[in-house]
Each structure stands twice: as C-alpha cells, then as structure tokens.
C-alpha atoms as a printed R data frame, in Angstrom:
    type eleno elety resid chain resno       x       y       z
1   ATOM     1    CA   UNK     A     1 -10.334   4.881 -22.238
2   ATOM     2    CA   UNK     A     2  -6.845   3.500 -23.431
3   ATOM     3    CA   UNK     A     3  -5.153   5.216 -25.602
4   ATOM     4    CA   UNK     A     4  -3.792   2.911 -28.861
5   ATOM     5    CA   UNK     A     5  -0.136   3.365 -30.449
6   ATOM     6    CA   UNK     A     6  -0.946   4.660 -34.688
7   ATOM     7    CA   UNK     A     7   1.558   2.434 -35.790
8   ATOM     8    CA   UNK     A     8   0.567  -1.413 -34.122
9   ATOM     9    CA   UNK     A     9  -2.582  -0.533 -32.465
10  ATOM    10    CA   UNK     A    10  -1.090  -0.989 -28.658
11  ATOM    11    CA   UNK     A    11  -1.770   0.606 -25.951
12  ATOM    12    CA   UNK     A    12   0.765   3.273 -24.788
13  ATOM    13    CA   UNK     A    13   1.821   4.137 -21.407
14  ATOM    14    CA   UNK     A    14  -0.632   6.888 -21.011
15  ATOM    15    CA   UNK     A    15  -3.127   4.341 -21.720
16  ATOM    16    CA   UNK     A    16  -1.347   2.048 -19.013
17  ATOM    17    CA   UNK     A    17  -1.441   5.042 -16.518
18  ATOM    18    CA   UNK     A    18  -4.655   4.040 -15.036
19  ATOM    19    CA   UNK     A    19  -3.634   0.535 -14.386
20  ATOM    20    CA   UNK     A    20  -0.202   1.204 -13.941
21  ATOM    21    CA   UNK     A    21  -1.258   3.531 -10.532
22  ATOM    22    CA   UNK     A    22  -3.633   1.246  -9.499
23  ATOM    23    CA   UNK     A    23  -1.030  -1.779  -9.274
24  ATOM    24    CA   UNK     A    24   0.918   0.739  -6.896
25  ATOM    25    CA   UNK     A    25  -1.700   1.566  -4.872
26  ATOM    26    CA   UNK     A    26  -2.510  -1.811  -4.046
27  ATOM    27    CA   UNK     A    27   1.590  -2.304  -3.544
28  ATOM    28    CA   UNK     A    28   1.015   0.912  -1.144
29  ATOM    29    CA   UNK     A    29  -1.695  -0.765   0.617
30  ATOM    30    CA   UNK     A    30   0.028  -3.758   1.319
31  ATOM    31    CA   UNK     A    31   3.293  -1.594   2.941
32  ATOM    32    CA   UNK     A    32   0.503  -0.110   5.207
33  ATOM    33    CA   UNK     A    33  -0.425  -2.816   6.196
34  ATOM    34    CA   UNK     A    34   2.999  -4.057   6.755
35  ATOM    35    CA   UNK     A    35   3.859  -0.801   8.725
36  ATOM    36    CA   UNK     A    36   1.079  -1.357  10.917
37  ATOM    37    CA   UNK     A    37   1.666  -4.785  11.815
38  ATOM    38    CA   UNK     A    38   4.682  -3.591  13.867
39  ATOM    39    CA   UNK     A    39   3.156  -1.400  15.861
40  ATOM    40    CA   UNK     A    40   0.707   2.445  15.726
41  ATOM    41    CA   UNK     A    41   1.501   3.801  12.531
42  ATOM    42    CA   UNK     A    42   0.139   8.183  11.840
43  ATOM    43    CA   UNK     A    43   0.451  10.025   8.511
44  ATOM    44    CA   UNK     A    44   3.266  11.980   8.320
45  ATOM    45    CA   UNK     A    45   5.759   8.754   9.873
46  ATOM    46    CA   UNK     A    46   3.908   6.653   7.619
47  ATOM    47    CA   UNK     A    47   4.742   8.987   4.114
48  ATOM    48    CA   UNK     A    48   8.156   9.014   5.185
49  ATOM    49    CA   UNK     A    49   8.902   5.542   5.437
50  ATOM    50    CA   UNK     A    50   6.759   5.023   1.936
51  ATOM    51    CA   UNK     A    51   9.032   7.502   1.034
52  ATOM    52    CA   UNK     A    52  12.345   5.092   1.396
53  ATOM    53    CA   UNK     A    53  10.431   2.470  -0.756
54  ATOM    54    CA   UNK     A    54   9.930   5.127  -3.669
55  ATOM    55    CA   UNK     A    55   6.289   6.451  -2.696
56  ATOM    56    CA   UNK     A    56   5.612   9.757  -2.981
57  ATOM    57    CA   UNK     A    57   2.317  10.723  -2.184
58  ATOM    58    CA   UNK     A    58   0.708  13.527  -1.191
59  ATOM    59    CA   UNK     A    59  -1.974  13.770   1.721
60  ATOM    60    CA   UNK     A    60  -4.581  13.821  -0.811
61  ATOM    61    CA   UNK     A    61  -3.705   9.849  -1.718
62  ATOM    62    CA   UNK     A    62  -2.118   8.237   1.889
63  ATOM    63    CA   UNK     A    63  -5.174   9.836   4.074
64  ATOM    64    CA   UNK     A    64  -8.224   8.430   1.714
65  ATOM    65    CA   UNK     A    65  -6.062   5.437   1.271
66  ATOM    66    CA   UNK     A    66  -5.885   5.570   5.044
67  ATOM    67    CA   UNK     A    67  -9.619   5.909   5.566
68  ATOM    68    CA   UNK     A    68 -10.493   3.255   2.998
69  ATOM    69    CA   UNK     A    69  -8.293   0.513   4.978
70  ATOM    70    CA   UNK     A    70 -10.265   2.208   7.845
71  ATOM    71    CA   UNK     A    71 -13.602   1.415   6.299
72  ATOM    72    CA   UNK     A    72 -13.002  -2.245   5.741
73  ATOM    73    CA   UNK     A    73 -12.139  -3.103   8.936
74  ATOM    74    CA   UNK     A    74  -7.772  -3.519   8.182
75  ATOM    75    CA   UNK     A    75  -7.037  -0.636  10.321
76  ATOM    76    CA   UNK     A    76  -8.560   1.169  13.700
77  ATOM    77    CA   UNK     A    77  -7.666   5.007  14.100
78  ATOM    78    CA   UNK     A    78  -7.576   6.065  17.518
79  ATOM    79    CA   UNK     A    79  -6.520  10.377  18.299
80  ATOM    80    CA   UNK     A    80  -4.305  11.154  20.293
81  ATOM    81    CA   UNK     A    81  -3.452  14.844  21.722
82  ATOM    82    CA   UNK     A    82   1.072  15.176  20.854
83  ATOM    83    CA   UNK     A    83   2.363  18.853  21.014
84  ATOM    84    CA   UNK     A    84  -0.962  20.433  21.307
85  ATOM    85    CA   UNK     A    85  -2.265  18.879  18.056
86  ATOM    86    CA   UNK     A    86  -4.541  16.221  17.623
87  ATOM    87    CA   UNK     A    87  -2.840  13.133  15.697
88  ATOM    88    CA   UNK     A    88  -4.507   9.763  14.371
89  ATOM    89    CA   UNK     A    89  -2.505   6.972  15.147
90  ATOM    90    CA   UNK     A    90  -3.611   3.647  12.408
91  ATOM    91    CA   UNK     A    91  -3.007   0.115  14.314
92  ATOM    92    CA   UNK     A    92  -3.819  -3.107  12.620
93  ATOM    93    CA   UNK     A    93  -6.827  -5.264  13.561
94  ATOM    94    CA   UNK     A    94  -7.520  -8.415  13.683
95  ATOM    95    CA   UNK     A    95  -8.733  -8.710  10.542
96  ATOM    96    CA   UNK     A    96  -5.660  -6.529   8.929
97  ATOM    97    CA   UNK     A    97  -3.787  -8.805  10.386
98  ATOM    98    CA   UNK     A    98  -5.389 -11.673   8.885
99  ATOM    99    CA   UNK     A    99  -5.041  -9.993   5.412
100 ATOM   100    CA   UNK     A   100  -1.640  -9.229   5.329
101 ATOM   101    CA   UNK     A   101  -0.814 -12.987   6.469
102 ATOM   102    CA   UNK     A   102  -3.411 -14.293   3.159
103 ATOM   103    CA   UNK     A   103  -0.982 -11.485   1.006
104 ATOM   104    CA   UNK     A   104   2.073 -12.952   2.115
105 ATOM   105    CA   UNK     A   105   2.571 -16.189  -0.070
106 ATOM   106    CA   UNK     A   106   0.735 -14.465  -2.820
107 ATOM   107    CA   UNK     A   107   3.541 -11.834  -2.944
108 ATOM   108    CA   UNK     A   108   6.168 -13.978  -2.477
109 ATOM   109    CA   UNK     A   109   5.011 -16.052  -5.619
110 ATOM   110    CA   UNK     A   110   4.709 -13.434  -7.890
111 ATOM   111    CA   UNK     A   111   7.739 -12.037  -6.856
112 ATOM   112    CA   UNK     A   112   9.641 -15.093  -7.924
113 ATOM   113    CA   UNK     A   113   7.404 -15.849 -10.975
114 ATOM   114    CA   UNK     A   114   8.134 -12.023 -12.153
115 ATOM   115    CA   UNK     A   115  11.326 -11.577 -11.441
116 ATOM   116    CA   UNK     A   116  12.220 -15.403 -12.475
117 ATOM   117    CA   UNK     A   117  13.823 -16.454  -9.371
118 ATOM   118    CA   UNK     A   118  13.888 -18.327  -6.424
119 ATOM   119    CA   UNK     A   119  12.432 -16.549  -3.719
120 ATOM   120    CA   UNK     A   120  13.173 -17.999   0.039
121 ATOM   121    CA   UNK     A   121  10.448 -18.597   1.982
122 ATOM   122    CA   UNK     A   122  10.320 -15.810   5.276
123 ATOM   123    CA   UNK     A   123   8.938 -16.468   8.525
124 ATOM   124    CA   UNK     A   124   7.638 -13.248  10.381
C-alpha cells in the first residue's frame, strides 16, 4: 500500500520504498550479471565488489538473488572445496550471456535519456 502526503495527496518516499528497492535490485542483477561475464564469480568477492558500486547487502538479499538468477537459467553454480570449506562459484551461461547483451542498449538509453546526455556507444 502507498502511503499519500496529507497536504497534496502524493505519495511519499516510504510509499516509494517498495519500488524504489526493487529498481535496485534489478540494477544489482544486472552488475551480477556483468561480474559474471568476466569470469567465476562466489558470494563474498561478489558483495565486495557490489560494495564499490554502493550495494550493501547482506547474505540474506545477494544469495536468494543468487539462486533466483540460478533458477532461470542466467547463472550455473558449480562447488568447489578452497581452505577446507566448500564455496559456490556463479559463471554465466549461455543464456546469461545472451541477457546481459539484450540489457546493454537498453541501459545505455536510459542512461542518456535520464541523465539528459549523450551517452557513447561501448563495445565489450
């Protein structure tokens, strides 16, 4: 339920919250996905870098997030045993792959349409 300002009947930012961490998450997804692309991405490495972008999430939203990108076929998790513990290691598939390429001049033209500027085409 949004909540509505009492004086002009807007929503406020509580009532944004919702939508507001949504947007995020999908920004989040698309880092993953970016991450992955260069090579086997695991938790911990993967919150850090998230981290220098201004994500800070806890294990409790990067591993479902994790999972879900999992369970639609963008990522394949694959243990492996480092310092006695097990650790999952995320790569990109095929069809990750695929999706991040489809994202690319989507981003790139809302970038320049929001921030009202020329954005220069990137090759990858």
């Amino acid at each position: 339920m949004i909540k509505t300002d009492r004086i002009d009947g807007h929503p406020t930012f509580e009532g944004h919250s919702k939508l507001f961490r949504d947007i995020l998450l999908g920004f989040v997804r698309v880092h993953v996905l970016d991450c992955a692309s260069r090579g086997p991405v695991y938790g911990v490495a993967l919150n850090d870098e998230l981290a220098t972008h201004g994500y800070n999430l806890s294990p409790g939203t990067l591993y479902p997030l994790l999972h879900g990108l999992e369970e639609i076929g963008f990522l394949e998790r694959s243990p492996e045993v480092v310092g006695g513990k097990v650790r999952k290691y995320y790569s990109l598939t095929d069809r990750g792959q695929q999706a991040l390429e489809d994202l690319r001049p989507k981003i790139r033209e809302l970038v320049s349409d929001v921030l009202d500027e020329a954005v220069p085409a990137r090759s990858r």
